[in-house]
TORDO-194549 format. One line per field, with one value per residue (C-alpha): residue number from 1; residue in three letters; x, y, z. Coordinates in steps of 0.1 Angstrom, whole numbers, plus 5000, padded with zeros to 4 digits. Layout:
residues N
nr [NUM|...]
rest [ALA|...]
east [X|...]
north [Y|...]
up [Z|...]
//
This chain:
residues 117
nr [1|2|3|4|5|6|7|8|9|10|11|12|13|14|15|16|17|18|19|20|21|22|23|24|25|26|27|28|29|30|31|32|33|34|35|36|37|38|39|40|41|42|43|44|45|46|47|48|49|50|51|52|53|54|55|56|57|58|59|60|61|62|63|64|65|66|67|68|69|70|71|72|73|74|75|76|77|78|79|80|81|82|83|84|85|86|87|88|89|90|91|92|93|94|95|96|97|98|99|100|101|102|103|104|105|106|107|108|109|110|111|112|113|114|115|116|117]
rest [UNK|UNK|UNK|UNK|UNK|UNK|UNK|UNK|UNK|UNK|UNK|UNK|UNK|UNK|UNK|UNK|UNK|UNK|UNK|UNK|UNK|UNK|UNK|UNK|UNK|UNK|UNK|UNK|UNK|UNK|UNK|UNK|UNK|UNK|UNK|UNK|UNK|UNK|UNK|UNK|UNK|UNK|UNK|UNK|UNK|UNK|UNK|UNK|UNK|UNK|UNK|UNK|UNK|UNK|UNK|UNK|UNK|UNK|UNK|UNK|UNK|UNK|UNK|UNK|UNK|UNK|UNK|UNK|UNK|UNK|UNK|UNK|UNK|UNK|UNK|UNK|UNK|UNK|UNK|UNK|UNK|UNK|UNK|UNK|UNK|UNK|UNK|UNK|UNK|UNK|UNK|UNK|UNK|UNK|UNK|UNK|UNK|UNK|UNK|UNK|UNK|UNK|UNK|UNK|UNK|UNK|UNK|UNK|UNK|UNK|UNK|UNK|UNK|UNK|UNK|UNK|UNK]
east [4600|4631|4640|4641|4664|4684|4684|4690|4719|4734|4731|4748|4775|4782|4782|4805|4830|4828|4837|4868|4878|4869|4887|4882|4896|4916|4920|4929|4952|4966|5000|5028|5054|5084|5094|5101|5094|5070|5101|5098|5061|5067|5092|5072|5046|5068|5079|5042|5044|5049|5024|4994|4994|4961|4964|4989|4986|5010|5001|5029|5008|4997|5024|5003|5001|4970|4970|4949|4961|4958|4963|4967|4991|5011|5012|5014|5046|5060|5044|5061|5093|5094|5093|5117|5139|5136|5147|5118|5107|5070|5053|5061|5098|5129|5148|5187|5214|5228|5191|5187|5219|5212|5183|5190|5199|5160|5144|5169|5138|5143|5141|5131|5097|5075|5043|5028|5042]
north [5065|5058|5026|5043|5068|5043|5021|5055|5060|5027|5026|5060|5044|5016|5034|5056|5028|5010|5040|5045|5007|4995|5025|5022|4987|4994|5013|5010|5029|5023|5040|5038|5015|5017|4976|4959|4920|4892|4886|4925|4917|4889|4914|4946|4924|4909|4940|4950|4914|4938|4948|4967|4958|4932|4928|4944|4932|4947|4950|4949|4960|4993|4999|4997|4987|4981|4979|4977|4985|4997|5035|5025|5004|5018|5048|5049|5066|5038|5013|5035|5034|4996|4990|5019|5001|4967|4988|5001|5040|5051|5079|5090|5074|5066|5038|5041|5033|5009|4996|4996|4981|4952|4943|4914|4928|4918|4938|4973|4992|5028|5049|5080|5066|5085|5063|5044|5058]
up [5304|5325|5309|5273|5284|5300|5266|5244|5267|5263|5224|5226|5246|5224|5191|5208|5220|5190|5171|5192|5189|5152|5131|5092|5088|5047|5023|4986|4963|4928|4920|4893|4899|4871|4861|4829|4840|4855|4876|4890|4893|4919|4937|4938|4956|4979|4988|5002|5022|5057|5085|5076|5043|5030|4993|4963|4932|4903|4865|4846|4813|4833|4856|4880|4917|4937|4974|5001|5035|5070|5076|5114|5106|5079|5058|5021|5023|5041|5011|4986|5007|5009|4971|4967|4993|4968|4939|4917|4913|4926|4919|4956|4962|4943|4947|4957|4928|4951|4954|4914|4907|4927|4904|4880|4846|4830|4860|4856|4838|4824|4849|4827|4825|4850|4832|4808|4777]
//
């Protein structure tokens, strides 16, 4: 009898530890991104290329970025802050003018849009 509750006790202990030390590992998000190009594809992704993010994956057609990331890591303000900082609108941030002028003339999309119209 003493040696279950000894092993009852230890399985308590280790799903409690591991609980503490393996937090939900991603999550995964879609959100408007405003951008007019392939070229603004490739930048909108490079844009999510910082810590705590896994995956983002941009569809032009849609307007729509995918991304899978680390809430301990990162927040999805942050995310939305980073691509505003490259120069494209979110559905969270805006980008600067200084930040939109510095686009190349093919990736300065209409910054009315709010979606896919």
């Amino acid at each position: 009898m003493k040696n279950h509750i000894q092993i009852r006790n230890l399985a308590i202990l280790f799903l409690l530890l591991t609980s503490f030390t393996f937090p939900k590992k991603t999550e995964t998000t879609s959100f408007f991104v405003n951008a007019d190009c392939p070229m603004c594809e490739e930048r909108i992704e490079a844009a999510c290329d910082i810590k705590g993010v896994v995956n983002a994956d941009y569809n032009l057609d849609s307007y729509t970025l995918t991304v899978s990331y680390k809430p301990a890591k990162i927040s999805i303000e942050q995310i939305h802050a980073a691509i505003a900082g490259a120069g494209y609108d979110t559905s969270m941030a805006k980008a600067t003018e200084d930040n939109y002028n510095q686009l190349p003339g093919c990736c300065q999309y209409d910054r009315s849009r709010t979606s896919k119209q």
